[in-house]
C-alpha positions in Angstrom: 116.5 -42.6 -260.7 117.7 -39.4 -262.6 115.8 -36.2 -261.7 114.1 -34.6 -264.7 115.3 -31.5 -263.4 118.9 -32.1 -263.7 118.5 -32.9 -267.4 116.8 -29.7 -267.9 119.4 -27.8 -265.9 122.2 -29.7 -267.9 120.3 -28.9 -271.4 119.9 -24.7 -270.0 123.5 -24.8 -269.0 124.7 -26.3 -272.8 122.4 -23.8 -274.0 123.9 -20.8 -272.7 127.8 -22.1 -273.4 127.0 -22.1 -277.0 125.3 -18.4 -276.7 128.2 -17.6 -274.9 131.1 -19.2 -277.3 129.0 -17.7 -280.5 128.4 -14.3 -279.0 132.6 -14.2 -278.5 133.0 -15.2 -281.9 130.7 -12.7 -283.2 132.5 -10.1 -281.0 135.4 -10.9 -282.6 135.0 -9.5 -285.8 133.2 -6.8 -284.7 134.3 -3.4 -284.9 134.8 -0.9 -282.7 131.8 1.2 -283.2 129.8 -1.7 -283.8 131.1 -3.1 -280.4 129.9 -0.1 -279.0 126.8 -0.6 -280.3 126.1 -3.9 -278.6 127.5 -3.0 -275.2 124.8 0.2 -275.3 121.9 -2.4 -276.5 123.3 -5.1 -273.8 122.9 -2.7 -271.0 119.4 -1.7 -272.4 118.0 -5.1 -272.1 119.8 -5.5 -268.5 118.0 -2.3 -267.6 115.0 -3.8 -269.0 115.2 -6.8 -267.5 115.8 -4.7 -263.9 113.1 -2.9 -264.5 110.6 -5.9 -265.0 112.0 -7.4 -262.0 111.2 -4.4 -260.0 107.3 -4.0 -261.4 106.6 -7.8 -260.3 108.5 -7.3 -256.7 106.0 -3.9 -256.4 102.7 -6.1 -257.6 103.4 -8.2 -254.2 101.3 -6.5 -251.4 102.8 -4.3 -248.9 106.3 -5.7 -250.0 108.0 -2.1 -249.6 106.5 -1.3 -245.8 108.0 -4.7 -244.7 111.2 -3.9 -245.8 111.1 -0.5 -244.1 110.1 -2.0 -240.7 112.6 -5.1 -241.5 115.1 -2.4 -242.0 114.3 0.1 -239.1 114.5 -3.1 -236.9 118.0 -2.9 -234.4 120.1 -5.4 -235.4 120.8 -6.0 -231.4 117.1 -7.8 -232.3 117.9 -10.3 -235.1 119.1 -14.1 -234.3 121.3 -15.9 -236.4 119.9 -18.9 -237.7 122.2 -21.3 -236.3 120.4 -20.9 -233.1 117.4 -21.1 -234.0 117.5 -23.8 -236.0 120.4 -26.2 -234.5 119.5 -28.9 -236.8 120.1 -27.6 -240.1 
């Protein structure tokens, strides 16, 4: 039986190839100050996007003094997970 989400994966995937083939035809006949253009507004919404993604990761409790004592932890300490978990 198919899983529902591999269609969806497969119909996302499609999706983007065509963004992707029409953007590089549109960049095409662009022209170079135009071009410019675009690569300032693409790294705009990147930026954007970054940002959003860093406002939800601060909404999650105590997130940030985890990673400090994750981070301030000797490595001497840390496992890999091969031996812990010898089944996987």
């Amino acid at each position: 039986m198919d899983d529902p989400m591999d269609d969806i994966e497969v119909v996302v995937l499609t999706s983007m190839t065509q963004l992707q083939r029409q953007l590089n035809d549109s960049l095409q006949q662009l022209s170079p100050e135009r071009l410019q253009v675009l690569a300032d507004f693409a790294a705009y919404l990147a930026n954007a996007e970054s940002e959003a993604a860093t406002q939800e990761l601060l909404t999650i409790p105590r997130l940030l003094e985890r990673v400090k004592q994750n981070q301030a932890t000797p490595k001497t300490q840390y496992s890999t997970w091969r031996t812990l978990r010898s089944d996987v």
